[in-house]
C-alpha positions in Angstrom: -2.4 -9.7 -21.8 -1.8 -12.3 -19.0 -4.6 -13.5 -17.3 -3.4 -12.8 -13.8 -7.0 -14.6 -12.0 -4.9 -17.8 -13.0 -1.4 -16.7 -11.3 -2.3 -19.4 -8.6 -0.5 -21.7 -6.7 -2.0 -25.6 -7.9 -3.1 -26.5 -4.6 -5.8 -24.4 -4.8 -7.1 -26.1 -7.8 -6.5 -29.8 -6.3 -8.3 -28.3 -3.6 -10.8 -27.4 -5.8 -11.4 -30.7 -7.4 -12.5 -32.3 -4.1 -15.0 -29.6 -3.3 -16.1 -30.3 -7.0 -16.4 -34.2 -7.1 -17.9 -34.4 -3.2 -20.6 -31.9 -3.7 -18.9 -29.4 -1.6 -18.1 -26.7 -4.3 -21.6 -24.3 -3.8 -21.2 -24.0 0.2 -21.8 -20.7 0.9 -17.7 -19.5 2.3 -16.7 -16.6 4.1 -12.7 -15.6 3.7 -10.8 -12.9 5.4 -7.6 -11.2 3.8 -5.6 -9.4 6.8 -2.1 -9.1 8.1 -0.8 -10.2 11.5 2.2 -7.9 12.1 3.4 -4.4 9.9 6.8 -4.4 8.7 9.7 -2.6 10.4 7.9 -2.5 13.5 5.2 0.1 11.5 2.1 1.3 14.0 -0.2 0.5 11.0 -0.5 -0.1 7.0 -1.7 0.9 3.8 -4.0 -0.2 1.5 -3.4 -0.3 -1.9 -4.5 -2.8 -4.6 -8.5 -3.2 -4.4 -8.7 -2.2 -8.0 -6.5 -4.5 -9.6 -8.1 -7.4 -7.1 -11.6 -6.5 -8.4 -10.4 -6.6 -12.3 -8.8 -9.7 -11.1 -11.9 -11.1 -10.4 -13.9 -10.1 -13.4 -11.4 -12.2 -15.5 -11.9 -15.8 -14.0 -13.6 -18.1 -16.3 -12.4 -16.5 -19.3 -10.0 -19.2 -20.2 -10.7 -22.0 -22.6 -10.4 -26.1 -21.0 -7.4 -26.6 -23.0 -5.3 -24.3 -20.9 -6.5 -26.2 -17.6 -5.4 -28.9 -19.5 -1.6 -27.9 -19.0 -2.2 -28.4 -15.5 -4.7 -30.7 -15.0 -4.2 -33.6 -17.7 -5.6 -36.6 -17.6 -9.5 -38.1 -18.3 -10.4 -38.0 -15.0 -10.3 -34.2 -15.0 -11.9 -33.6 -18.0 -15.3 -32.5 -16.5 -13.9 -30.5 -13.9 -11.8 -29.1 -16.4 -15.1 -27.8 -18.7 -16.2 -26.3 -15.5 -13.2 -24.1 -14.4 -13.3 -22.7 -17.9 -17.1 -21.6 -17.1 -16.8 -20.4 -13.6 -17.4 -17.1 -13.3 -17.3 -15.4 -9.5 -21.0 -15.0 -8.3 -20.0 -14.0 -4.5 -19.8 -10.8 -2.6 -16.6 -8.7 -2.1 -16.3 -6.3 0.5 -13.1 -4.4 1.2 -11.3 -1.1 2.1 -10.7 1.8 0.2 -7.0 2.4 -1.2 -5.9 4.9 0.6 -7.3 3.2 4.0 -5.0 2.8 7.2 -5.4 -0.7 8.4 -4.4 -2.8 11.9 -3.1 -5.9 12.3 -6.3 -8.9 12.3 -8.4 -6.1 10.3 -10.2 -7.7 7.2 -9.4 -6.0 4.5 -10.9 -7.7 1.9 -14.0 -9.9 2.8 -14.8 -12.7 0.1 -18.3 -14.0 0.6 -19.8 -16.9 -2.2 -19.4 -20.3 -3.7 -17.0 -22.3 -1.1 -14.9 -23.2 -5.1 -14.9 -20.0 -6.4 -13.6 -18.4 -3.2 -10.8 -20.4 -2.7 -9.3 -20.2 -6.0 -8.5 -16.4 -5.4 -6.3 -16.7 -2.8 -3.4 -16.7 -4.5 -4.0 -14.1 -7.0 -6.0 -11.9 -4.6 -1.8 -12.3 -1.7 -0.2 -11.7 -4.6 -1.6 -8.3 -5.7 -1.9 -7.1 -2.1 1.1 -8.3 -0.8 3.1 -6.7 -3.4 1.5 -2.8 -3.2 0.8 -2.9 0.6 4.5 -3.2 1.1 5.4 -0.6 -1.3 2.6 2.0 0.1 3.3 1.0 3.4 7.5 2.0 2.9 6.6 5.0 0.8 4.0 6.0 3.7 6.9 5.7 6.2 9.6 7.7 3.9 7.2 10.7 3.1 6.7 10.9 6.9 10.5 11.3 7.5 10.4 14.8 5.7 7.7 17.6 5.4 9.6 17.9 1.7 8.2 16.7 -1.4 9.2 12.5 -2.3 9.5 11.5 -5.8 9.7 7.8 -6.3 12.4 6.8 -8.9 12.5 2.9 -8.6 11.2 1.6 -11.7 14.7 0.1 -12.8 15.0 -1.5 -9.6 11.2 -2.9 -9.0 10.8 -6.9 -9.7 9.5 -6.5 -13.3 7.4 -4.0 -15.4 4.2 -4.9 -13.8 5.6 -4.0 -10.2 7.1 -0.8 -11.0 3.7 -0.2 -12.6 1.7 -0.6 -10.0 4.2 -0.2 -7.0 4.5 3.3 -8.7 0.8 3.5 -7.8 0.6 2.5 -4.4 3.7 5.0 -3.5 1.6 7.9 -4.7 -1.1 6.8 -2.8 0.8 6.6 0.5 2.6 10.1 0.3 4.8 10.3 -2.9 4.2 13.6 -4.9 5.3 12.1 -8.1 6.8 9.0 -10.1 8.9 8.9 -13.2 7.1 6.1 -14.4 5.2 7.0 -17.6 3.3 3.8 -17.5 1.5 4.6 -14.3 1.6 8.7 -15.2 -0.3 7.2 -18.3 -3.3 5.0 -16.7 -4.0 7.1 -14.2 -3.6 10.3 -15.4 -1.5 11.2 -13.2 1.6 12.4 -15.2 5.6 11.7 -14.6 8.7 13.4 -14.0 12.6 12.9 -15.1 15.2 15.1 -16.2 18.3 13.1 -17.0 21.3 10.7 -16.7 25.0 10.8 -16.7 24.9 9.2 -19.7 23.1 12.6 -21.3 26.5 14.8 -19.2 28.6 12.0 -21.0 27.1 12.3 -24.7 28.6 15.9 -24.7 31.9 14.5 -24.6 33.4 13.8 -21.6 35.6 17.6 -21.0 34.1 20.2 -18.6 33.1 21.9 -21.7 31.0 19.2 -22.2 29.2 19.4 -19.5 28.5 23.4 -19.8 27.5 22.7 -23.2 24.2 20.1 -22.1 23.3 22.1 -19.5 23.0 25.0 -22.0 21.1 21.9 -25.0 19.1 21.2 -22.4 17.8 24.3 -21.1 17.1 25.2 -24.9 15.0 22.3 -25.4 13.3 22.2 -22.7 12.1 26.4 -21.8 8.5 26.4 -20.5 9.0 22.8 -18.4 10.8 22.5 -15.4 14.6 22.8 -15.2 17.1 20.1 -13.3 20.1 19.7 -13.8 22.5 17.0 -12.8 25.8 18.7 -11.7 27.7 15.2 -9.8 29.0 13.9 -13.1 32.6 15.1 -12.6 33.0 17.2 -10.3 30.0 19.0 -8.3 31.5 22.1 -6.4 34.7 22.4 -8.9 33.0 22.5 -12.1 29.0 20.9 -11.8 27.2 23.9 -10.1 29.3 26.3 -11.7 28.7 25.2 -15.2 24.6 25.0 -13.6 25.2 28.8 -12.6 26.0 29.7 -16.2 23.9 27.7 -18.3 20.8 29.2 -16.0 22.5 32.7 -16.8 23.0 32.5 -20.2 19.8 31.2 -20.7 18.0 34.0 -18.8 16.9 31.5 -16.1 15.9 33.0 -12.7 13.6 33.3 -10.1 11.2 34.7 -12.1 11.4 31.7 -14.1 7.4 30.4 -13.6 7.8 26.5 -14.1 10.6 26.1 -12.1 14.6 25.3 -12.1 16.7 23.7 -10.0 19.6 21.2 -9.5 20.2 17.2 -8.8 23.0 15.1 -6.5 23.2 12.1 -7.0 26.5 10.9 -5.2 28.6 12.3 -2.5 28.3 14.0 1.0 24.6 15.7 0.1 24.5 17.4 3.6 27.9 19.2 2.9 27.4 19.7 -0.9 23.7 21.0 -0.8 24.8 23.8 1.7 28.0 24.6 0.0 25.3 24.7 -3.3 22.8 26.3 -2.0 25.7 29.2 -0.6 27.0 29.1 -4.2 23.3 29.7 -5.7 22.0 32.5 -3.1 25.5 34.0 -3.7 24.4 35.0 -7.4 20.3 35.4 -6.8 19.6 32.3 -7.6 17.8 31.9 -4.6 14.7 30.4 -6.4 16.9 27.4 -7.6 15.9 24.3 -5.8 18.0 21.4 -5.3 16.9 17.8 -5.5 18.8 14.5 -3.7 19.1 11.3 -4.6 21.1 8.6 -4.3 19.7 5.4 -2.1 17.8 7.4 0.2 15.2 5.8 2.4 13.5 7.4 5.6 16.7 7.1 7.8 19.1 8.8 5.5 16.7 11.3 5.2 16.1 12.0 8.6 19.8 12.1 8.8 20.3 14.7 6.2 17.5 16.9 7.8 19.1 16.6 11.2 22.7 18.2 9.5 20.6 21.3 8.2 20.8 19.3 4.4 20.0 22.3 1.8 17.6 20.0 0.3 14.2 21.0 -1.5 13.2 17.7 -2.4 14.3 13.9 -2.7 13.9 11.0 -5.0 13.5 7.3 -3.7 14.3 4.5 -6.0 14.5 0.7 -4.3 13.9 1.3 -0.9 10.1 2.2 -1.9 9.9 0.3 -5.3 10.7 -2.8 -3.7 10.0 -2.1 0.3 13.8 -3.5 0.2 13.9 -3.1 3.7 10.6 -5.8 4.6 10.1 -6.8 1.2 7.7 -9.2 1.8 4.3 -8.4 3.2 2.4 -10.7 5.5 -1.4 -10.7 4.2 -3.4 -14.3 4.6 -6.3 -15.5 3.3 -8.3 -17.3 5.4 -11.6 -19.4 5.7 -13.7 -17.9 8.9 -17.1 -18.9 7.9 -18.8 -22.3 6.3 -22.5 -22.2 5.9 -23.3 -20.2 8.5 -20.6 -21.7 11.3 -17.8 -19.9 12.1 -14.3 -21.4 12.0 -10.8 -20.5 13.0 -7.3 -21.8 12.5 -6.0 -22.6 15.8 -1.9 -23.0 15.8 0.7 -23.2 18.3 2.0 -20.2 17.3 -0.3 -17.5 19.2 0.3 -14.9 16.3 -1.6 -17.3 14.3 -4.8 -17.4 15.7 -7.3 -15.8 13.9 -10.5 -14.3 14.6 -13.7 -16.5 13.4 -17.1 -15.4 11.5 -18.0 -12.6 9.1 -17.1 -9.6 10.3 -16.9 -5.4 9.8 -14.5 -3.1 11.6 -15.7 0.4 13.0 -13.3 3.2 13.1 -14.7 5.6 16.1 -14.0 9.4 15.9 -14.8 12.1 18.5 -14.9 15.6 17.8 -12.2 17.8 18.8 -13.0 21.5 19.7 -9.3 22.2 17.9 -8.6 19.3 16.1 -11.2 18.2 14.8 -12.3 14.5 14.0 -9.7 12.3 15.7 -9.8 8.9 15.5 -10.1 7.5 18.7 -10.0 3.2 18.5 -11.0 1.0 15.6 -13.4 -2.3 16.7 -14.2 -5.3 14.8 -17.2 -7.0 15.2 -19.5 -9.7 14.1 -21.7 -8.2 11.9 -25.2 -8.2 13.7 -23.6 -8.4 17.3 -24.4 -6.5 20.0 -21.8 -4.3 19.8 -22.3 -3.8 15.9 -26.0 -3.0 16.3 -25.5 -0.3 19.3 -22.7 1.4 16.8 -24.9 1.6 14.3 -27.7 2.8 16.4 -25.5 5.3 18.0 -25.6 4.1 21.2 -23.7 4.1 24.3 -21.0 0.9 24.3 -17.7 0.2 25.6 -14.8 -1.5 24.2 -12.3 -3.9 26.2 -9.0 -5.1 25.6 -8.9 -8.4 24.0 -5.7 -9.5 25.8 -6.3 -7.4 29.5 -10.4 -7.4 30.0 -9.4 -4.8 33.1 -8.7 -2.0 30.0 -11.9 -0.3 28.5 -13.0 2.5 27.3 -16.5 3.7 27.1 -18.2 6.1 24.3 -21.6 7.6 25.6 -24.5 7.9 23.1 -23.8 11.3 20.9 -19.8 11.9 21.9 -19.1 9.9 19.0 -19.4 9.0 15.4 -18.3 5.8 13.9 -17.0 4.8 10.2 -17.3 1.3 8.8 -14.1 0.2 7.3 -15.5 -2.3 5.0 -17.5 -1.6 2.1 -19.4 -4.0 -0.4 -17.7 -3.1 -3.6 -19.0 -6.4 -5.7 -22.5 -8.1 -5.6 -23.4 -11.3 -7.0 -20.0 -11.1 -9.0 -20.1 -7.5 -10.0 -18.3 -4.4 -9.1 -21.2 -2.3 -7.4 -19.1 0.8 -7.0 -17.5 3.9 -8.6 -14.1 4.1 -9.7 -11.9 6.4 -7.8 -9.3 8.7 -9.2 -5.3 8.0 -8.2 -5.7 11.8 -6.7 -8.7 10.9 -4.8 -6.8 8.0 -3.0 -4.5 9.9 -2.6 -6.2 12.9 -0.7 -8.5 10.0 1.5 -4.6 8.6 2.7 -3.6 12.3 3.2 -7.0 12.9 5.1 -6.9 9.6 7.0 -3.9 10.2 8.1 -4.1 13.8 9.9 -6.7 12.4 12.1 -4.2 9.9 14.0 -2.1 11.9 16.7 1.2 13.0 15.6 2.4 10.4 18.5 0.8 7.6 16.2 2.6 8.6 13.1 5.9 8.7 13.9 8.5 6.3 12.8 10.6 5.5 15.8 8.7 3.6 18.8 5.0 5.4 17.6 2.7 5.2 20.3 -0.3 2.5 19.3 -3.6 3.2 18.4 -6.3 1.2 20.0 -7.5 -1.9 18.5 -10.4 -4.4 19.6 -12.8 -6.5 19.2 -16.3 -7.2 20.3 -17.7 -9.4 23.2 -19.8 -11.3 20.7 -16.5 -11.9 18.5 -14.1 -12.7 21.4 -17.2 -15.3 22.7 -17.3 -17.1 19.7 -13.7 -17.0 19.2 -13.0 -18.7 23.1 -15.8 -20.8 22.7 -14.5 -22.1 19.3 -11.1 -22.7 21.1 -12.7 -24.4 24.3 -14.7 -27.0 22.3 -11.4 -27.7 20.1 -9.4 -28.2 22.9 -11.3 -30.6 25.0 -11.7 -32.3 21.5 -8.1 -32.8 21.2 -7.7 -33.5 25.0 -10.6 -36.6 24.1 -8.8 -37.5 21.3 -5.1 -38.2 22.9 -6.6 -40.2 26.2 -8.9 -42.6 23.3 
């Protein structure tokens, strides 16, 4: 299999060799992964990924110097070669769970070790992230747009077997019910669902005969599993859903039927057909039969079709989750914010840019609600070991202010609230120090996560936004950072 710890950009290995040859290599780094902005004007993200980021990580230095060779040639590489090929991870990893909700400027994964070995993950680290953020992130956002079950179906439109692998993944995290991939079904244990094609209709010879004939095959085949048939082949009121009615009836299928039948569209009106199916169905006592829509659906059209009074049970997604086609790039960065114990920042002209300095931990704070229960209330990242980290963890009282209005706070007295760190060491001295958690699990902690925001917070269109800070002690550092850099630069031009 590939070695993905080496799907790298060079420059992080030309990097490399000067912290190699000037002695720099073993300084002790801090890096941040986070995102500056959600897609499609999104309130928040998802996590998805950690896994695959930690096996990532167990895999560097298992490559022999000949392969660094294809990139790296030449004799004056040859001893920086012999140590790539060697160089394991030693470091630290802290991160978020899969499953998580994350803010803008959160750290969602924390890489803390050799100054060499840390840099060299970027890449491989954006690459993983980037890609399943932005497909949990879209499939979070469809499954919100209906109280129905979503299937995702995208496989055959993801960017490659390894993204419709693992995108398949991070949708059923985020919401989905099921995927028809058999691949991730398979390593996670999750299972998979499909029914069938056109070309299955078609293979019965293309008559209206035909089509009666593999509804009826199919049925035969298939007693004890769930039923769907796909009645748009040729015609779906004239001939599809009648030929469904009597392949069901000939087959004895009907509400009593235990795993379940049903129907599929796939083209067409699918507000007008499912209600002039679902009349068709009730009409004969089918009443149990469900039917299922697809056809390049995302969270608008279904929100559309729910708005007409669709007659729909359930919907399959294929692109428009498989490959977030709507924002189908996510914006995680890696950056440095700590060198041997100094903080440091990127400072850019673009304000968005700026990023927040030093080794830090987020809180998520929840009070209890007599009704509701735990609500999430306002996440704050701090340095850890600040003032503000040490009342949290003490239980204190503490207040929180806006980063960008100081004149907006909010204070939490001393027992009103509780307080959830977002970031957890999952690797220590280069070795995965936790569990393994099941693709259900993540599941259920998104599904949990998620009912503790207000319903004002998860909705689509304009959601109302959550409140997110940071500490005194980090904005101090972070101003002070800026003011010494400044008048630097303001020295510089007048020399």
């Amino acid at each position: 299999m590939l070695n993905y710890a080496y799907c790298s950009d060079k420059y992080q290995y030309t990097m490399g060799k000067s912290f190699y040859d000037s002695g720099m290599k073993d300084q002790h780094a801090v890096f941040n992964m986070f995102y500056r902005k959600a897609p499609e004007n999104n309130n928040w993200a998802v996590v998805s990924g950690v896994d695959e980021v930690l096996e990532m990580i167990g895999n560097l230095g298992n490559m022999e110097p000949s392969f660094f060779e294809k990139f790296l040639p030449g004799e004056e590489y040859r001893d920086f070669r012999g140590y790539l090929s060697a160089m394991k991870f030693t470091g630290n990893v802290y991160a978020m769970r899969e499953g998580e909700i994350v803010f803008p400027n959160q750290p969602i994964i924390i890489i803390e070790g050799p100054l060499i070995e840390a840099q060299v993950l970027e890449t491989p680290i954006l690459c993983i992230m980037n890609h399943q953020m932005a497909v949990a992130t879209k499939a979070s956002r469809v499954c919100r747009a209906t109280n129905r079950p979503v299937s995702e179906f995208g496989s055959r439109r993801a960017h490659g077997p390894w993204a419709a692998t693992f995108g398949a993944k991070a949708a059923i995290i985020a919401g989905c019910a099921a995927t028809s991939n058999i691949l991730t079904g398979a390593m996670y244990d999750y299972g998979s669902t499909g029914t069938m094609a056109h070309s299955y209709v078609t293979s019965f010879g293309c008559s209206v005969q035909g089509e009666y004939n593999a509804f009826d095959t199919y049925i035969k085949t298939h007693k004890g599993e769930p039923l769907i048939l796909l009645i748009d082949t040729y015609d779906t009121l004239k001939c599809g859903i009648r030929n469904a009615i009597n392949a069901f009836k000939a087959n004895g299928i009907d509400n009593s039927y235990e795993a379940g039948y049903g129907i599929r569209l796939d083209s067409g009106d699918l507000a007008y057909l499912s209600v002039e199916c679902r009349s068709m169905l009730d009409a004969v006592g089918l009443t149990g039969c469900r039917i299922f829509a697809t056809n390049s659906l995302d969270e608008y059209l279904i929100t559309d079709l729910e708005r007409q009074g669709a007659c729909i049970d359930s919907y399959g997604v294929g692109d428009a989750i498989a490959t977030s086609k709507a924002n189908p790039c996510f914006g995680n960065v890696y950056k440095l914010v700590e060198i041997d114990g100094q903080a440091v920042l990127k400072r850019s002209e673009d304000k968005i840019k700026l990023i927040n300095p030093g080794f830090q931990i987020t809180y998520r704070i929840m009070k209890n609600d007599p009704v509701k229960g735990e609500i999430y209330k306002v996440d704050v990242t701090c340095l850890r070991g600040d003032e503000l980290s040490m009342k949290i963890e003490a239980g204190e009282g503490f207040t929180v202010c806006d980063e960008y209005d100081r004149y907006k706070y909010k204070t939490f007295e001393a027992g009103e609230y509780t307080a959830l760190p977002l970031q957890h060491k999952v690797m220590e001295n280069g070795r995965r120090c936790v569990g393994f958690h099941t693709l259900h699990e993540k599941k259920a902690y998104y599904n949990e996560t998620l009912s503790r925001f207000s319903p004002s917070e998860r909705r689509l269109i304009n959601p109302h936004y959550y409140k997110v800070d940071i500490s005194d002690g980090l904005y101090n550092l972070k101003i002070e950072i800026l003011n010494r850099l400044n008048a630097e630069i303001r020295d510089f031009q007048t020399r």
